[in-house]
MARDRENKE-187821 format. One record per residue (C-alpha): z, y, x; residue number from 1. Coordinates in Angstrom, 1 decimal, decimal comma, padded with zeros to 4 digits, always signed. Example, Ala and Ser with C-alpha at 12.3 -4.5 7.8 and 13.67 -1.06 7.14 Angstrom:
! MARDRENKE-187821
c3  c2  c1  num
+007,8  -004,5  +012,3  1
+007,1  -001,1  +013,7  2
END
This chain:
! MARDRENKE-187821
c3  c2  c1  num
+005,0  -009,4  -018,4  1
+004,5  -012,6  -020,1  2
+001,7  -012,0  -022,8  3
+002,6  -013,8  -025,9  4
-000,1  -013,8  -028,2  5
-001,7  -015,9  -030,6  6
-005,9  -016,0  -029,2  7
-008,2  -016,2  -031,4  8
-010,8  -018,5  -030,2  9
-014,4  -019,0  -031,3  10
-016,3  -022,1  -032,6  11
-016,8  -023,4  -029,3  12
-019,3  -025,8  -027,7  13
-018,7  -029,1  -025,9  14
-018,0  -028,2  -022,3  15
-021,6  -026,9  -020,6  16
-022,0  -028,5  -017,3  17
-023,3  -026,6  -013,7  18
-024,4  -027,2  -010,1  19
-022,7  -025,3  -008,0  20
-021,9  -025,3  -004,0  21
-019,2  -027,5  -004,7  22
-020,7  -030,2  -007,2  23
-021,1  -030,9  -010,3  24
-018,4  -028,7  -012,3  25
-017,2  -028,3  -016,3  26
-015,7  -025,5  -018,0  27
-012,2  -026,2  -018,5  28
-012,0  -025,3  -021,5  29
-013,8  -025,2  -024,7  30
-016,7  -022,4  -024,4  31
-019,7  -021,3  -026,8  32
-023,5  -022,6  -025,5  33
-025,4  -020,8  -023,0  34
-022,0  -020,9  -020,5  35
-021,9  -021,9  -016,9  36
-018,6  -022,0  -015,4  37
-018,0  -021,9  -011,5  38
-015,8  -021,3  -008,3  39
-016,0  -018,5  -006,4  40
-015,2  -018,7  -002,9  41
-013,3  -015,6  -001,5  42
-011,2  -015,0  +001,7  43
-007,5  -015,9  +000,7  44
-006,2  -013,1  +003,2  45
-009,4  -010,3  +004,0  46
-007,1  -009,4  +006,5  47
-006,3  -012,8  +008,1  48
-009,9  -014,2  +007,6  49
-010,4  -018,1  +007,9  50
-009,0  -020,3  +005,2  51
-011,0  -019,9  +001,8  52
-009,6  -020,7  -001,8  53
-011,6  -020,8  -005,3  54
-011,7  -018,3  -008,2  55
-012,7  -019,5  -011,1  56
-014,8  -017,6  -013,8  57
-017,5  -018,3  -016,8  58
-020,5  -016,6  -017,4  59
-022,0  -016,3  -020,9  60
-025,3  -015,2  -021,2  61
-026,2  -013,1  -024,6  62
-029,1  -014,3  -027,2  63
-029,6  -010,8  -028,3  64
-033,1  -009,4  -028,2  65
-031,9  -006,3  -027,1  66
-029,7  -007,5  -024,3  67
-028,0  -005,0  -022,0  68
-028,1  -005,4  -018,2  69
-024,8  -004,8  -017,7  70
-022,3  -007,3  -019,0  71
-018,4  -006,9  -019,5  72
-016,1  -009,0  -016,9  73
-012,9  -009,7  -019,2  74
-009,3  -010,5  -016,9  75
-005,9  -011,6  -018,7  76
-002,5  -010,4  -017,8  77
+000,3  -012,2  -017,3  78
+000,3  -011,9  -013,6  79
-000,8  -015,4  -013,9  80
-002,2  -016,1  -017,4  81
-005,7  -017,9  -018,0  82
-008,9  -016,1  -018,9  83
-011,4  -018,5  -019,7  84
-010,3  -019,6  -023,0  85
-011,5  -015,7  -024,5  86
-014,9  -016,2  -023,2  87
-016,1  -017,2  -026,9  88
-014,0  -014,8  -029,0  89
-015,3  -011,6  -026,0  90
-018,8  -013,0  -027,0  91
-018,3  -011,9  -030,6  92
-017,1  -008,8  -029,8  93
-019,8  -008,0  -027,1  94
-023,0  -010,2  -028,7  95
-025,3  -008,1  -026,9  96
-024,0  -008,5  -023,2  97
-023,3  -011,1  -021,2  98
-019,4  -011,9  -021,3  99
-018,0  -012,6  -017,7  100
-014,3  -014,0  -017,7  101
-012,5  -014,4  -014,2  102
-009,5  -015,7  -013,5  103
-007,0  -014,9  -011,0  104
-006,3  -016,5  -007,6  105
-003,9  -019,2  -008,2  106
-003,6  -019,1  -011,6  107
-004,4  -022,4  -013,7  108
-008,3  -022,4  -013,7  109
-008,6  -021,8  -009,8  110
-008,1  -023,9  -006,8  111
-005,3  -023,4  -005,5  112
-003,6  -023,1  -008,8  113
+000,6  -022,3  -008,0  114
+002,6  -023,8  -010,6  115
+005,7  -023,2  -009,8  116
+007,6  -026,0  -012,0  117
+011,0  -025,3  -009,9  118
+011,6  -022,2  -010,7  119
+010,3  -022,4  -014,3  120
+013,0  -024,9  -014,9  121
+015,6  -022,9  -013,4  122
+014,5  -020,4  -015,7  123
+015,0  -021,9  -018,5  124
+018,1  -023,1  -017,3  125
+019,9  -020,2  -018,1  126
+020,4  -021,7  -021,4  127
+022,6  -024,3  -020,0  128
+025,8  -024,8  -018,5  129
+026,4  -024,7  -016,0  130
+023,3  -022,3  -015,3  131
+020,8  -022,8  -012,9  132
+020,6  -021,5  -009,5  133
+017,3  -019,3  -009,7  134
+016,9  -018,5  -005,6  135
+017,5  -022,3  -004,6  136
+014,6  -023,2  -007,0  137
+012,6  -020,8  -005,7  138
+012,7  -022,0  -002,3  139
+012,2  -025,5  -002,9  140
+009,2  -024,5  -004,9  141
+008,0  -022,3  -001,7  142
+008,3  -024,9  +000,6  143
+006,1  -027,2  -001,1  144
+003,5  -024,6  -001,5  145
+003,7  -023,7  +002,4  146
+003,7  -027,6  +002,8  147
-000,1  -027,6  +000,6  148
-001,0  -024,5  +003,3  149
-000,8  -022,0  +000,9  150
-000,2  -018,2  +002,2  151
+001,9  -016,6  -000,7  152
+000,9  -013,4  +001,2  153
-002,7  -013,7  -000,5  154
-001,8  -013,3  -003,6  155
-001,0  -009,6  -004,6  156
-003,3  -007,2  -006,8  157
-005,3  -005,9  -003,9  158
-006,7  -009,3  -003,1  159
-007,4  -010,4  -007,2  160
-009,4  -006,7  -007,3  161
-011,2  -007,6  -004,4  162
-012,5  -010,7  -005,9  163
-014,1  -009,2  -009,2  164
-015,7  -007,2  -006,8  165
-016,8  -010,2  -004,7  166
-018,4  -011,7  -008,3  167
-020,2  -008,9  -009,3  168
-022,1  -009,5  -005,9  169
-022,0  -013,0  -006,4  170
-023,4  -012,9  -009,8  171
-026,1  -010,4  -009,0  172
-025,0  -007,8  -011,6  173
-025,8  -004,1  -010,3  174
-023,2  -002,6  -012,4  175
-020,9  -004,3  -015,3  176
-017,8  -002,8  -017,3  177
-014,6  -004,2  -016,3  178
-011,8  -004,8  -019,2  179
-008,1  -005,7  -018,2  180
-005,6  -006,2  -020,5  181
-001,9  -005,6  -019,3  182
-001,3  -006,9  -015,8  183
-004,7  -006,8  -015,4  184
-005,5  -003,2  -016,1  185
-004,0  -002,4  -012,5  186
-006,3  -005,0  -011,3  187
-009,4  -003,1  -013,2  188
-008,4  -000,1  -012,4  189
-008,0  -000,9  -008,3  190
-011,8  -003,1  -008,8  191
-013,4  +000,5  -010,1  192
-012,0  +002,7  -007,3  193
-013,1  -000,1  -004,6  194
-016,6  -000,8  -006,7  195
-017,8  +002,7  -007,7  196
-021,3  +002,1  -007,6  197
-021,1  -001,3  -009,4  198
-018,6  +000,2  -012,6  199
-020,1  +001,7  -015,9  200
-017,1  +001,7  -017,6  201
-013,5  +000,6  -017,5  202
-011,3  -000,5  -020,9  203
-007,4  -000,8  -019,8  204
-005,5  -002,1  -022,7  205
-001,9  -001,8  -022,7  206
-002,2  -000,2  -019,6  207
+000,6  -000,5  -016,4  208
+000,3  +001,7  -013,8  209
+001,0  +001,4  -010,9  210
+003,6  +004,3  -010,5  211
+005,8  +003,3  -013,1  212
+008,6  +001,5  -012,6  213
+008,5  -001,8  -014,9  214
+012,2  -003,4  -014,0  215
+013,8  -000,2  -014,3  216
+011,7  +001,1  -017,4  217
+012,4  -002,6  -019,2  218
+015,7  -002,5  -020,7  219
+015,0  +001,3  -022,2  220
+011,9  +000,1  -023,2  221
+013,3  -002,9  -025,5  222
+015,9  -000,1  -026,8  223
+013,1  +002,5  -027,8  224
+010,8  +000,1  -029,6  225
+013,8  -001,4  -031,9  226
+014,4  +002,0  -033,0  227
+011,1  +003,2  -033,7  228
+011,4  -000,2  -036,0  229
+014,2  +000,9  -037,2  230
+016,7  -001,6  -035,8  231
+018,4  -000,5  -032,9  232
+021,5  -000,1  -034,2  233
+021,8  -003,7  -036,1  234
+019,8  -005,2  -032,7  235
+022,6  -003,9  -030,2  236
+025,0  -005,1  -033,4  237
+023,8  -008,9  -033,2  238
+023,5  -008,9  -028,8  239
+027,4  -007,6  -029,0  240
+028,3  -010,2  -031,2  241
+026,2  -013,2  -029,5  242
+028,3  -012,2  -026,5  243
+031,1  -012,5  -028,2  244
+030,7  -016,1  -029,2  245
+027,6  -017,4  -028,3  246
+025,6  -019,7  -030,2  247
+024,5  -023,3  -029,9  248
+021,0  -023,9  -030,5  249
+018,8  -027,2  -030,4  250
+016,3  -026,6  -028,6  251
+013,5  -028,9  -026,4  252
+012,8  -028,6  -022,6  253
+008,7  -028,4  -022,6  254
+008,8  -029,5  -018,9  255
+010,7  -032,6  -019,7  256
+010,1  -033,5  -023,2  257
+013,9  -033,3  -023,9  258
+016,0  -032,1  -026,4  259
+018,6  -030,0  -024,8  260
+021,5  -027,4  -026,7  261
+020,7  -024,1  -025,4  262
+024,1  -021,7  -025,1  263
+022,7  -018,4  -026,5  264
+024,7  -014,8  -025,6  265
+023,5  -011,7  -026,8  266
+021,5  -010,8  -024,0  267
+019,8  -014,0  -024,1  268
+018,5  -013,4  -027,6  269
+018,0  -010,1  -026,1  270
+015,6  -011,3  -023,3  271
+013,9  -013,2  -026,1  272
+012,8  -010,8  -027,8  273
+012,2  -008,1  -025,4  274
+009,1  -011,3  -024,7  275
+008,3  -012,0  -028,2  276
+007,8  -008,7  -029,3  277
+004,8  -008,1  -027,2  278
+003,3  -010,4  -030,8  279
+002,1  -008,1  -033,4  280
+003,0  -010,8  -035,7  281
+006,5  -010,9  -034,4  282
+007,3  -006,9  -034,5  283
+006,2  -007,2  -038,2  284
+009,1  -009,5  -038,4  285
+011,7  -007,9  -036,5  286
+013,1  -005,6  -039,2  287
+013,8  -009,1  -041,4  288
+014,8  -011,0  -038,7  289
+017,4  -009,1  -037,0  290
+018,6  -008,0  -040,3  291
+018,6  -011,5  -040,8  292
+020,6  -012,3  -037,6  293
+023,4  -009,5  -038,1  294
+024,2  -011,2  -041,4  295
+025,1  -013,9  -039,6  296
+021,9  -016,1  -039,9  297
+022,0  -017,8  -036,6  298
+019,2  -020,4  -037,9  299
+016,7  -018,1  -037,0  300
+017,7  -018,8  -033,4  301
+016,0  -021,8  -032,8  302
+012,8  -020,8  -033,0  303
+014,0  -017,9  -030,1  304
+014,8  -020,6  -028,3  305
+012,0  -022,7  -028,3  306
+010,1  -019,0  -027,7  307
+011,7  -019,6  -024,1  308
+010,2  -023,0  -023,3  309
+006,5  -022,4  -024,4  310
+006,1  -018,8  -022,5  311
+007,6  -020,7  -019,4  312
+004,7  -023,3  -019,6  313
+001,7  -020,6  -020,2  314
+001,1  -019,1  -017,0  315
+001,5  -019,9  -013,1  316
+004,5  -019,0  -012,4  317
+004,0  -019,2  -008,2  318
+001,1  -016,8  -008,5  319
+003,5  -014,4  -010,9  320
+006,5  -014,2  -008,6  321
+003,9  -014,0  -005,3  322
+002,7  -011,0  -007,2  323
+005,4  -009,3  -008,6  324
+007,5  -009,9  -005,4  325
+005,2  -008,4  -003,5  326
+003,7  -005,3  -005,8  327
+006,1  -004,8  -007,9  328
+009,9  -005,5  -007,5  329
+010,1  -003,8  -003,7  330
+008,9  -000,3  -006,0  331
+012,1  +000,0  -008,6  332
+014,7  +001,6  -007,5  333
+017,0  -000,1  -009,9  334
+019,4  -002,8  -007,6  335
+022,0  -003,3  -011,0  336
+022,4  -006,4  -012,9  337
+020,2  -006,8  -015,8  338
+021,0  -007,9  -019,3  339
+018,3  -009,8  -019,6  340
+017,4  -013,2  -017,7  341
+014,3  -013,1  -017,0  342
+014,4  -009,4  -014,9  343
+017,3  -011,2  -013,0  344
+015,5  -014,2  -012,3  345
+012,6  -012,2  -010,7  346
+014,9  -010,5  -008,7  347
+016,5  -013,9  -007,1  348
+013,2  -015,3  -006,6  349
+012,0  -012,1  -004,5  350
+015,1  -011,9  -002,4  351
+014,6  -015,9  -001,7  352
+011,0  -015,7  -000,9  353
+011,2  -012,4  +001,6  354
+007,3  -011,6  +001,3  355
+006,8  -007,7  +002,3  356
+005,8  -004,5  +000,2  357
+002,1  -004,2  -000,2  358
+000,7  -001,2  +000,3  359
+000,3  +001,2  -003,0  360
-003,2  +001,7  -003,8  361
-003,1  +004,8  -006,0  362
-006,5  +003,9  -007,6  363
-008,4  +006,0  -009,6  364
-011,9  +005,9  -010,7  365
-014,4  +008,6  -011,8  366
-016,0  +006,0  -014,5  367
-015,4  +007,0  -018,2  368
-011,9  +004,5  -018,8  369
-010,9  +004,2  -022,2  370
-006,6  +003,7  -022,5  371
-005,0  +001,7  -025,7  372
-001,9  +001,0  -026,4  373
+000,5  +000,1  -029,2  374
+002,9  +001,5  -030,8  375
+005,3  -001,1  -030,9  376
+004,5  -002,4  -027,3  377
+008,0  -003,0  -025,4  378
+006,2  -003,3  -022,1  379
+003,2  -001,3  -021,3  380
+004,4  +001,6  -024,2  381
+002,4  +004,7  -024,4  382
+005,0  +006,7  -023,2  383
+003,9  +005,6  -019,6  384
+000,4  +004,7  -020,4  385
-000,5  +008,4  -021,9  386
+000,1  +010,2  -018,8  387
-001,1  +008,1  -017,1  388
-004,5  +008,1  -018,6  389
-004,2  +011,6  -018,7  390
-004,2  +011,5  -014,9  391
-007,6  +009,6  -014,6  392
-010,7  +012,1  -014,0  393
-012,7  +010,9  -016,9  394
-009,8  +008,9  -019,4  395
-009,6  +008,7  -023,5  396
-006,7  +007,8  -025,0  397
-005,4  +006,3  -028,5  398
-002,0  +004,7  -029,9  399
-002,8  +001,8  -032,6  400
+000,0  +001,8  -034,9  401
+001,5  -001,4  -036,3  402
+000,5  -002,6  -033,0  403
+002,3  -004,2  -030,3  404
+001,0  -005,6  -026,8  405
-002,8  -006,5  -026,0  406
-004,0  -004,5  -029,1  407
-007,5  -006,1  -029,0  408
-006,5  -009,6  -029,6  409
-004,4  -007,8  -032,5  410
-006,3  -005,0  -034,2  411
-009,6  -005,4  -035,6  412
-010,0  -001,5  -035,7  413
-009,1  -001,6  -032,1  414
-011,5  -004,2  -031,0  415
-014,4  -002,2  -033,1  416
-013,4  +001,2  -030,7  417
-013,5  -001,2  -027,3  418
-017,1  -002,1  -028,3  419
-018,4  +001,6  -029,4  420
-016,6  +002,6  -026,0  421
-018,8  +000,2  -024,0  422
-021,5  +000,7  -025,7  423
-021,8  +004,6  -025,2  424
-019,0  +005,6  -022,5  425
-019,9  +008,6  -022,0  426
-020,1  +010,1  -025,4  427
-017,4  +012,8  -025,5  428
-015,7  +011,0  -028,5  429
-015,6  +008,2  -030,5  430
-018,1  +008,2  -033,1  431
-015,8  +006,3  -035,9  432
-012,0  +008,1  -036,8  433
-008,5  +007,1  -036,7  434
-008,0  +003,7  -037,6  435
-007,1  +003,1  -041,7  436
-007,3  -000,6  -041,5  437
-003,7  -000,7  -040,7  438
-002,2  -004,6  -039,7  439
-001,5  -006,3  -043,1  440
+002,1  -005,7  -043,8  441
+004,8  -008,7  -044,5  442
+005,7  -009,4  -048,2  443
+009,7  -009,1  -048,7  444
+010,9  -012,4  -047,0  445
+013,5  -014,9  -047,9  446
+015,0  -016,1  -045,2  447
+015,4  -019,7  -044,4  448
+014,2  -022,2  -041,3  449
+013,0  -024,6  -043,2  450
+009,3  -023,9  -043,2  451
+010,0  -023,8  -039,3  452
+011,4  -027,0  -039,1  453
+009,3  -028,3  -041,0  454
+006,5  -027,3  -038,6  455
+008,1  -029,1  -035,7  456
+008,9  -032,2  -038,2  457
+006,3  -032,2  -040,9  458
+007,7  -035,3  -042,5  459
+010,8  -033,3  -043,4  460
+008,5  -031,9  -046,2  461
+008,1  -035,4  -047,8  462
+010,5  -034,1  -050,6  463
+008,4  -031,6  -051,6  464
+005,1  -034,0  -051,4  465
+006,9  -036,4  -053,4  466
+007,9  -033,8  -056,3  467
+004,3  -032,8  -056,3  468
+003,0  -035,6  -056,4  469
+005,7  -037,2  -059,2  470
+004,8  -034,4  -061,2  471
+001,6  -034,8  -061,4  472
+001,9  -038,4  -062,3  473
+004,4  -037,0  -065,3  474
+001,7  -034,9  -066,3  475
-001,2  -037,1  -066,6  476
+000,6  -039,9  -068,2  477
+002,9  -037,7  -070,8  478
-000,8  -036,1  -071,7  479
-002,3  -039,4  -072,5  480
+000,5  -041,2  -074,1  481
+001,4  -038,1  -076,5  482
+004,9  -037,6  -074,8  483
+004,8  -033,6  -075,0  484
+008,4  -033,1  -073,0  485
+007,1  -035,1  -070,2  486
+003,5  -033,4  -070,2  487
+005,3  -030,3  -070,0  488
+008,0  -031,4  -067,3  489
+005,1  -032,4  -065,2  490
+002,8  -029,1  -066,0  491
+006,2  -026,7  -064,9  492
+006,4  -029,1  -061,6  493
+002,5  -029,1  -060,5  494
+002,8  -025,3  -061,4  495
+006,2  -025,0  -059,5  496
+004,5  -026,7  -056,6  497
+001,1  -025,1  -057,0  498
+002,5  -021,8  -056,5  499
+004,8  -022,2  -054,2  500
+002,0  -023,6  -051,8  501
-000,5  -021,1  -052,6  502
+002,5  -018,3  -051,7  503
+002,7  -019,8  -048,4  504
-000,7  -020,3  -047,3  505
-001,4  -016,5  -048,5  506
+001,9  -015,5  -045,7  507
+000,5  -018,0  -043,2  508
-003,0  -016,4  -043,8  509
-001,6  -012,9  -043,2  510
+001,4  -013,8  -040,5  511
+001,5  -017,2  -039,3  512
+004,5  -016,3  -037,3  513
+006,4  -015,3  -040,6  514
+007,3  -018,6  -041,5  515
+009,4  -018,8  -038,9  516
+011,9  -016,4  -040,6  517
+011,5  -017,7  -044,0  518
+009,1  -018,0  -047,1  519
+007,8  -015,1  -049,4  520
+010,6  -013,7  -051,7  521
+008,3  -014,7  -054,5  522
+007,9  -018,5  -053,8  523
+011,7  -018,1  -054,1  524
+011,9  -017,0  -057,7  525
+010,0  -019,4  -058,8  526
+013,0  -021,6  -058,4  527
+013,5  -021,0  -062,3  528
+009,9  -022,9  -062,7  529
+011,3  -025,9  -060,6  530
+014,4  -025,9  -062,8  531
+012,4  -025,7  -066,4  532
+010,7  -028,5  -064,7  533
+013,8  -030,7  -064,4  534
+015,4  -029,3  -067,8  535
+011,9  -030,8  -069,5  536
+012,2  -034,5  -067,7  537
+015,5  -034,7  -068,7  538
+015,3  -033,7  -072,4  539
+012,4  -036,4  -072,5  540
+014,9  -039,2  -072,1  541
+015,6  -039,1  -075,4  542
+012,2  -040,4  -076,1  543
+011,5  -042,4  -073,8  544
+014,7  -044,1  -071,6  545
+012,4  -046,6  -069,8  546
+012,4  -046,6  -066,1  547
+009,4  -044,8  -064,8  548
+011,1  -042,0  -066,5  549
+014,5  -042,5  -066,0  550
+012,9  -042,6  -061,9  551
+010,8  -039,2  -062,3  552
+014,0  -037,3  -064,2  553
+016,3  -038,6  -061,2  554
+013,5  -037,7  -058,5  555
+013,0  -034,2  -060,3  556
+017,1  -033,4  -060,2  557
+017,3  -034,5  -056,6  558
+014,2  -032,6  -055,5  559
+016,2  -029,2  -057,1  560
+019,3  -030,0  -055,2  561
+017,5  -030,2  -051,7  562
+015,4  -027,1  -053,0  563
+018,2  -025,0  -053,7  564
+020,4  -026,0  -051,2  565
+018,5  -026,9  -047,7  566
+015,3  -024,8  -048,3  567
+016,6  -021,9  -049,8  568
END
């Protein structure tokens, strides 16, 4: 339940300083003016009172002149991914409310936070050979955090709930609308039914309840969202064949800072992506990619890889195993081996750490709740979410196509709803129709990695920098000397260059995440510029043979080679 997402952040401040119980304190991260950050001090068993941990939150007061008195308390997912970082771009979309973000107990931003670096490791060590042993990581990483005195018991959704409550108090607010996002929506959703009084409205995007089976629904769930993008067959094509032979793929270990090769079967790649298709920018790639892939274009692997290492690093993973081993493993009936990695790592962490069942809440709320989800969302689809809304006393809900996971951090249209929602919850439907501002859709790709790699090694773009700047040189000097082959060589090149740039920054523009399968079919075809380029610097050595532009026709006929042959 990893969210993967690219967040949007807004112009931030310089870090806003507070006094609080505990001293002085800064934000942790970058947040817009008129924010105060803080710890909140809560219980960490209510049913084992004594020892106390911190939860950590901002608060970011509106400027409006019309200001509403209840604010919106914003939660991420994960179990276990940060909050704070939002609190600017949740202040654009609510201006005229105060914009709470809290974070969960022991995730990064609260004290205790559980990293859990073992078992991340291990993790990601089912990449190598020999493959790492999951359970033993998971204990040595338990032991340590019983050595620090931490009570994994603590740390389930009932407690987190409990603490938004506990702020709402804190903070003085009479009533405030909560918004959860994925994981997070159960802890909403169990905050409304315990805080009745103190909830005007509830927004659950990309909703898991808490009857639903997530191990056992997962695999099905990757299945059905390939085929609604029209891939399933080609996907299962590519995992058979990956399993067949696996690939080697370069990859870099993020804990250590080391360059590693990463043995790659088809379920790996199939774990991958059942991850990195909860980004709206990556289901927009999917058709090309693992078209791409059953052709044989195994390139496009590395960046799968690397996938692995980053989502490993961007969330606690103590606090997300202490969770799911606790609320959600011991409920899926499922006791098979998985395909994919990451549902069988879970598994060997819960059955090394022991902690019991907690106790199902089956919270509801009579607040008006408002449901999204996506239609490409492999995790929270609406296929569970629907009834489930459905279920709630006083529940709207609405699929976003072209949409994957955590809709509002993709969909414009959807982020628009969220704040008509909050700001009139009870209206019996939304004032604005169906969405029509659809996700921009992908230009026809060629595939390559070398805009990839050359993300993760700029300088292996100096060719291209070089050309561009050669032919710019041929240009100016052919112009002023009267030498109209050159001028024209270096026009086609500066053009050749000029285009090919401007093709890219339109597909980064649009889907950032694109350029990881290739570059826009068009900035391919104008290959025949690039050539008329070196055709024209050539034909002006009959004219002039001295060696400036003996150097620029040489430079132009190499930089077509590595073009044609390690771009394209």
């Amino acid at each position: 339940m990893i969210i993967r997402v690219a967040l949007v952040l807004a112009l931030a401040a310089p870090p806003f300083t507070i006094q609080d119980a505990a001293g002085q304190l800064a934000c942790p991260v970058a947040v817009p003016a008129r924010t105060t950050c803080g710890l909140l001090v809560v219980p960490e068993r209510r049913d084992a009172p004594g020892k106390t941990i911190r939860v950590g939150y901002a608060v970011r007061a509106s400027m409006a002149k019309n200001r509403r008195p209840d604010p919106v308390v914003y939660m991420s997912g994960g179990p276990g991914s940060a909050s704070m970082q939002l609190t600017g771009f949740l202040s654009q979309l609510f201006p005229d409310r105060d914009v709470v973000t809290i974070e969960q107990r022991g995730s990064r931003y609260s004290e205790p936070s559980l990293g859990c670096p073992e078992t991340a490791q291990a993790l990601l060590g089912q990449l190598r050979e020999p493959v790492a042993d999951v359970a033993a990581a998971a204990v040595r990483c338990r032991d340590r955090l019983r050595a620090q005195g931490v009570d994994l018991r603590g740390y389930q959704t009932k407690e987190i709930a409990a603490d938004v409550v506990a702020l709402r108090k804190k903070l003085g607010y009479p009533s405030w609308n909560l918004f959860g996002v994925s994981y997070s929506t159960r802890v909403m959703l169990a905050a409304a039914a315990a805080d009745p009084q103190g909830v005007r409205s509830v927004v659950l995007d990309s909703f898991l309840p808490e009857q639903v089976g997530w191990y056992d629904d997962f695999d099905a769930n990757l299945a059905a969202t390939m085929a609604r993008l029209g891939v399933r067959d080609r996907f299962e094509a590519v995992v058979a064949r990956l399993n067949a032979a696996p690939a080697r793929v370069e990859t870099v270990d993020p804990l250590l800072g080391r360059r590693f090769t990463a043995r790659m079967t088809g379920d790996d790649v199939a774990t991958i992506m059942a991850e990195a298709l909860q980004d709206s920018e990556v289901t927009a790639l999917a058709p090309a990619m693992v078209t791409a892939l059953a052709e044989g274009r195994d390139e496009l692997l590395r960046p799968l890889a690397d996938a692995v290492g980053e989502g490993l690093v961007s969330h606690e993973f103590g606090l997300y195993h202490a969770v799911q081993c606790q609320d959600e493993v011991p409920f899926n009936k499922s006791t098979t081996k998985s395909r994919l990695f990451t549902i069988n790592g879970d598994k060997a962490v819960c059955d090394a750490w022991k902690l019991p069942a907690s106790t199902p809440a089956n919270a509801t709320t009579k607040a008006p709740v408002y449901v999204l989800a996506g239609q490409y969302d492999p995790t929270t689809p609406a296929r569970t979410a629907e009834p489930a809304a459905r279920a709630l006393p006083n529940a709207r809900f609405e699929e976003f196509p072209g949409t994957s996971h955590a809709v509002f951090l993709a969909n414009a249209c959807a982020r628009r709803k969220i704040a008509e929602f909050v700001a009139t919850p009870t209206a019996a439907s939304p004032a604005s129709g169906p969405c029509l501002d659809a996700p921009a859709p992908v230009p026809d790709l060629h595939v390559t990695a070398a805009p990839y790699q050359i993300s993760r090694s700029p300088w292996l773009a100096a060719p291209f920098a070089l050309y561009a700047l050669a032919s710019l040189i041929q240009l100016l000097s052919g112009a002023l000397k009267g030498r109209s082959l050159a001028a024209f060589g270096g026009l086609t090149g500066v053009a050749f260059t000029g285009l090919v740039a401007q093709s890219v920054a339109a597909l980064a523009t649009t889907n950032e995440t694109a350029l990881a399968v290739g570059i826009p079919a068009m900035a391919a075809l104008y290959t025949w510029i690039a050539a008329g380029s070196t055709v024209l610097t050539v034909a002006a050595l009959r004219h002039d043979r001295r060696w400036p532009q003996i150097a620029v026709a040489i430079l132009s006929a190499g930089f077509l080679v590595w073009w044609c042959t390690w771009c394209l």
